[in-house]
C-alpha positions in Angstrom: -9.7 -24.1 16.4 -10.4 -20.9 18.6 -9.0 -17.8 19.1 -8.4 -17.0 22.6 -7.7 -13.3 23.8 -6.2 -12.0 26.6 -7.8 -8.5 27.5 -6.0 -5.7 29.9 -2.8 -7.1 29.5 -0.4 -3.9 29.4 -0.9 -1.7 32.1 -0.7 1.2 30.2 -3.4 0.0 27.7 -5.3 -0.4 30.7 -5.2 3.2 31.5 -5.9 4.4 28.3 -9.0 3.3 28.5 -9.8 3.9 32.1 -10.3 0.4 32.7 -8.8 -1.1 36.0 -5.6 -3.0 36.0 -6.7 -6.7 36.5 -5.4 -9.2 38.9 -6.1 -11.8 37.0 -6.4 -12.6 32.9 -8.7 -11.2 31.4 -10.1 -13.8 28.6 -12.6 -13.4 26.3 -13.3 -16.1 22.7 -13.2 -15.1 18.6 -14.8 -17.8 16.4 -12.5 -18.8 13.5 -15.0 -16.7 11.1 -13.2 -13.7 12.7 -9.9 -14.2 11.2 -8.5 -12.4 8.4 -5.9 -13.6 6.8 -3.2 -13.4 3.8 -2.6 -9.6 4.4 -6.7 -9.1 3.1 -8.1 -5.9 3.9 -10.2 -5.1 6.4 -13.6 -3.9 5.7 -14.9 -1.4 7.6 -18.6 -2.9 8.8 -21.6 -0.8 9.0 -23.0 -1.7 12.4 -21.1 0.6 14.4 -19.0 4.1 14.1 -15.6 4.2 15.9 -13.4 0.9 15.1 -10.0 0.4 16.8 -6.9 -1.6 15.9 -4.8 -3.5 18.7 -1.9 -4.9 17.9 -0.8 -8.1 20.0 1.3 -10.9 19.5 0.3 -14.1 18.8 1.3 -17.8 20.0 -0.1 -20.4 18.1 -0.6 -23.7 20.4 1.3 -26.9 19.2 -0.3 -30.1 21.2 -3.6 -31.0 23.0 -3.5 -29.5 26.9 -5.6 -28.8 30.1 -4.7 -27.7 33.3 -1.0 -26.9 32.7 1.5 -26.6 34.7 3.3 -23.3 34.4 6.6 -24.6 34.5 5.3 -26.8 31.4 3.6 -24.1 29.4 6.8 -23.4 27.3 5.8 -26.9 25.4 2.5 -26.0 24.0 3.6 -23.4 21.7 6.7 -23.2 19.2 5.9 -20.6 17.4 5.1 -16.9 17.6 3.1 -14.3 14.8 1.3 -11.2 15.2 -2.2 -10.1 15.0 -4.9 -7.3 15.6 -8.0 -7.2 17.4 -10.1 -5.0 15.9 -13.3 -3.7 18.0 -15.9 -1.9 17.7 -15.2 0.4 20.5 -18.8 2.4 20.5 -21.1 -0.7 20.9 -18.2 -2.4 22.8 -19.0 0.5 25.7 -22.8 0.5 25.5 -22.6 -3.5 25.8 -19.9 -2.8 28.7 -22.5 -0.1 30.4 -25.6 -2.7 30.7 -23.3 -5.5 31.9 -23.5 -7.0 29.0 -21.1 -9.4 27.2 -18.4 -7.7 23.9 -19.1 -10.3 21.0 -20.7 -8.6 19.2 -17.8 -5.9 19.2 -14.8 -8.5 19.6 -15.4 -11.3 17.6 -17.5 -10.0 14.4 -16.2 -11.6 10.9 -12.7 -10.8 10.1 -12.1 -9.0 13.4 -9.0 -11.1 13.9 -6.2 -10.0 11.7 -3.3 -12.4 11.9 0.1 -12.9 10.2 0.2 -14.9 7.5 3.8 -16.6 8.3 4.6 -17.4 12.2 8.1 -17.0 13.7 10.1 -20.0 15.4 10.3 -19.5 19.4 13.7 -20.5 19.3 14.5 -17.5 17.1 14.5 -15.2 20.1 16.4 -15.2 23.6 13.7 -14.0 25.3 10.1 -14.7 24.6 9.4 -11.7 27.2 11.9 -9.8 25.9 10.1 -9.2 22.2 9.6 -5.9 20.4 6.5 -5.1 18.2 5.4 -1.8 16.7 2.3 -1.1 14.4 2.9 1.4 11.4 -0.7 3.2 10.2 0.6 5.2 6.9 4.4 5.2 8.0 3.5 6.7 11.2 4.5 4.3 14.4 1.3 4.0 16.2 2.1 1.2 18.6 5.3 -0.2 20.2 5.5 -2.8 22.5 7.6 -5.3 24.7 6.3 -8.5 25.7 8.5 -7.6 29.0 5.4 -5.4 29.6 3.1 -7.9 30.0 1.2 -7.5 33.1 0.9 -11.7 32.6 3.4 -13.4 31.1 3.1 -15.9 27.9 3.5 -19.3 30.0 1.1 -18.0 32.7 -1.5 -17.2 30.3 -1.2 -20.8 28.8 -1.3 -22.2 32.3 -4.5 -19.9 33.8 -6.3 -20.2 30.2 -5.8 -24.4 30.4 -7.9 -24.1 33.5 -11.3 -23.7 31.7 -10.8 -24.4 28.2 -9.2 -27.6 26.9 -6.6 -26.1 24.7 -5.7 -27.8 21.1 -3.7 -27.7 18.2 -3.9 -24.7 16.0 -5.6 -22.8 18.5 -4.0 -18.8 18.7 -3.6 -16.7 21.9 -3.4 -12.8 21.4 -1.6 -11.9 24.6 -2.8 -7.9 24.7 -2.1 -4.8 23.1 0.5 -2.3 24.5 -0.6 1.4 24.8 -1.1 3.6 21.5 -4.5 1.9 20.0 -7.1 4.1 17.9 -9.4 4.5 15.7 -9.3 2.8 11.9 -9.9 5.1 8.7 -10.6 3.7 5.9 -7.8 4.5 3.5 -5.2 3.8 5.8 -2.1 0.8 5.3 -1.3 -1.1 8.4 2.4 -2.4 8.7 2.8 -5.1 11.7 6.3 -5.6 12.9 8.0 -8.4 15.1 11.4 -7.5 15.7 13.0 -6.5 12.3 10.4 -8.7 10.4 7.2 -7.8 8.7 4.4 -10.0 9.4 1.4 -8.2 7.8 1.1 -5.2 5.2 -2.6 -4.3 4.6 -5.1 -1.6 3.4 -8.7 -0.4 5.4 -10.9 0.1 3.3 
């Protein structure tokens, strides 16, 4: 399986960083060594100074697929979780300053946090119309609404399907609202989708 993420993809987030809003998805690819899963910690690595959490949510692909129709894309995926990008944000802009491309800072071991239990579709109204909100220590850090997306969940499906063959098990993170910063180690992460906790973790 891969992990496909969708970069840019709140407007706001955008900003924050001072990166242009895009005009198209912005896609870049974890291995599956990058996931961390079962509520594990996260271990701060060595190799770099100023880590950052995202918080995104997550649709996990159900059936083989390639170049999808967007009006189809609502098929390929039944169920929904949550996840966190984390990225090494220092080497990310020195890699980002020689044109360079962000591996090394996106898609290092266990820089995938994902939810250990997935949420049916059919659970919500609305897939654009989803709320999510990151805790660090009790404190909301994050809060988001897939209605914010600057490209919705059955487009991303459709554009990503254009250049990679998508299949089952694979997981799209869709972007991370506004609100990201820097991890300490020490702190407990709390990742809500709705009303439901999907992950509870420590840094360390």
């Amino acid at each position: 399986m891969k992990i496909i993420c969708i970069g840019r993809n709140y407007a706001d987030h955008a900003k924050e960083l001072k990166n242009q809003i895009p005009s198209e998805p912005v896609i870049f690819i974890k291995p599956d060594t990058a996931l961390l899963r079962n509520n594990d910690p996260f271990f701060v690595p060595d190799f770099a100074e100023d880590f950052h959490y995202e918080a995104e949510l997550v649709v996990k692909i159900n059936r083989l697929g390639k170049h999808i129709a967007p009006e189809f894309a609502h098929r390929y995926y039944d169920e929904i979780g949550m996840g966190i990008d984390f990225t090494a944000r220092d080497l990310q802009s020195k890699l980002k300053e020689k044109g360079l491309p962000w591996e090394k800072a996106k898609a290092f071991d266990a820089s995938a946090g994902i939810s250990k239990q997935f949420v049916p579709k059919s659970k919500f109204k609305d897939v654009q119309n989803i709320n999510f909100k990151l805790l660090v220590n009790g404190e909301l850090r994050q809060d988001g609404n897939t209605n914010d997306m600057l490209f919705k969940i059955d487009d991303i499906i459709a554009y990503v399907s254009k250049f990679f063959t998508l299949k089952i098990g694979d997981l799209i993170y869709t972007g991370t609202p506004a609100g990201v910063g820097r991890v300490t180690i020490g702190e407990r992460f709390e990742v809500f989708l709705e009303d439901d906790k999907m992950m509870d973790f420590l840094i360390k």
